[in-house]
C-alpha positions as CSV (number, residue, x, y, z in Angstrom):
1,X,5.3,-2.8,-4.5
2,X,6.7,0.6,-3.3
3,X,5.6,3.3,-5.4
4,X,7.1,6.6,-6.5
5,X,4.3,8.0,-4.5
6,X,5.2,7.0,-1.1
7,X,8.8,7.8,-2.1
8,X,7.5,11.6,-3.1
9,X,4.9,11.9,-0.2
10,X,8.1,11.0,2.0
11,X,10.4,14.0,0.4
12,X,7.3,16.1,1.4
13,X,6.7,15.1,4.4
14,X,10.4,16.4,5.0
15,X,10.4,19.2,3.7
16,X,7.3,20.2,5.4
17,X,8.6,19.9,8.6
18,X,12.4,21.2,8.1
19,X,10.0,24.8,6.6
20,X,7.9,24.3,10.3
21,X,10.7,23.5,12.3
22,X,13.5,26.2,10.5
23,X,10.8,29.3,9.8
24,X,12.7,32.5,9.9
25,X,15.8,31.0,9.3
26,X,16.7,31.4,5.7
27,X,20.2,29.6,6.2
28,X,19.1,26.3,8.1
29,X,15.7,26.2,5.2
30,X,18.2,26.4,2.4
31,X,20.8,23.9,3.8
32,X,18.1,21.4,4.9
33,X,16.1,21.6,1.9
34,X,19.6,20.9,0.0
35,X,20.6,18.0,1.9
36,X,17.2,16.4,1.5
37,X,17.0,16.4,-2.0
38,X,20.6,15.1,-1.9
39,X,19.8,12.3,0.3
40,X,16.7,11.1,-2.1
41,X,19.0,11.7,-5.2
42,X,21.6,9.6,-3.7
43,X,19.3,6.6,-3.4
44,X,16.8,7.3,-6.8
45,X,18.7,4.2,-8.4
46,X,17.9,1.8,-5.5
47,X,15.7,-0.9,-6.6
48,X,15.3,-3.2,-4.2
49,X,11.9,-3.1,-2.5
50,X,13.3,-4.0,1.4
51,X,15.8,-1.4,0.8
52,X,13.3,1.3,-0.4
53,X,10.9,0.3,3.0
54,X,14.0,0.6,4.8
55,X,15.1,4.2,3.0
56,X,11.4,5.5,3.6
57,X,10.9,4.2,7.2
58,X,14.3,6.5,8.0
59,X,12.7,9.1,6.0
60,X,9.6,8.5,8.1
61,X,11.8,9.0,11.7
62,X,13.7,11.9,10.2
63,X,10.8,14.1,10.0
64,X,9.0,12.7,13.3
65,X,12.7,13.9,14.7
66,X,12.8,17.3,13.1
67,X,8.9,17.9,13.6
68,X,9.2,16.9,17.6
69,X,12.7,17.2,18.7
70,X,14.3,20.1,17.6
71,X,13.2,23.6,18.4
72,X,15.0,26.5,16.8
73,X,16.2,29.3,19.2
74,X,16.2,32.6,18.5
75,X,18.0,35.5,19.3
76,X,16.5,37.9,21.4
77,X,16.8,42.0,21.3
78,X,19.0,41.6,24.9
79,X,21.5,39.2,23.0
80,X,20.1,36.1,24.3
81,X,18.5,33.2,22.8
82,X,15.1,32.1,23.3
83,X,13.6,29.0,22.7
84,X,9.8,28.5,22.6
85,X,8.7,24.6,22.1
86,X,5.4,24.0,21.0
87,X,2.8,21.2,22.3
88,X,4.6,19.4,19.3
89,X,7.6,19.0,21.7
90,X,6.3,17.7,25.1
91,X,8.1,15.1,27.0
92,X,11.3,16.4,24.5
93,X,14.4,16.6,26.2
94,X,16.1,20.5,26.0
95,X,19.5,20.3,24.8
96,X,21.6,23.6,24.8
97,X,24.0,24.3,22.5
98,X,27.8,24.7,23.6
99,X,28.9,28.0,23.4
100,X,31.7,27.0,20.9
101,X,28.6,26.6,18.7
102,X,26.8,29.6,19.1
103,X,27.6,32.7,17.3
104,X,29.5,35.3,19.0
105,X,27.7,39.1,19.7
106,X,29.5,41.8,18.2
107,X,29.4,43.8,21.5
């Protein structure tokens, strides 16, 4: 049977790498951490042991993904961003925002 453990060590797990992958960014920590817990409140009622697997093994991939695939860029002192990827990301495909989605400089 699935236990509350796996279910909490999951939630961690989550966390932990939305704190590594967001550091310095207060906004994205806050947001992610709020949408986590939402997403385990959502499903605290489900009972079903193949669901549960099935609810932890995406929780599982969700912090593989966040841990390895996204890399959060910074902005720089010249008004660029810079993005550092760690050994974490190797083999990771670079995606770069649109520039709808980044914020505009006030210069």
């Amino acid at each position: 049977m699935v236990g509350r453990a796996e279910a909490l060590s999951a939630y961690r797990s989550l966390i932990r790498a939305t704190q590594k992958s967001f550091k310095g960014d207060s906004l994205m920590l806050a947001e992610s951490a709020v949408e986590v817990r939402k997403k385990f409140e959502e499903n605290r009622s489900v009972s079903s042991e193949t669901q549960i697997e099935k609810l932890l093994g995406e929780a599982r991939e969700a912090s593989d993904f966040i841990s390895n695939m996204i890399v959060q860029a910074r902005l720089s002192s010249s008004g660029g961003y810079v993005v550092k990827p760690g050994k974490e990301h190797s083999g990771a495909t670079l995606e770069i925002p649109s520039e709808e989605l980044l914020p505009k400089s006030s210069s």
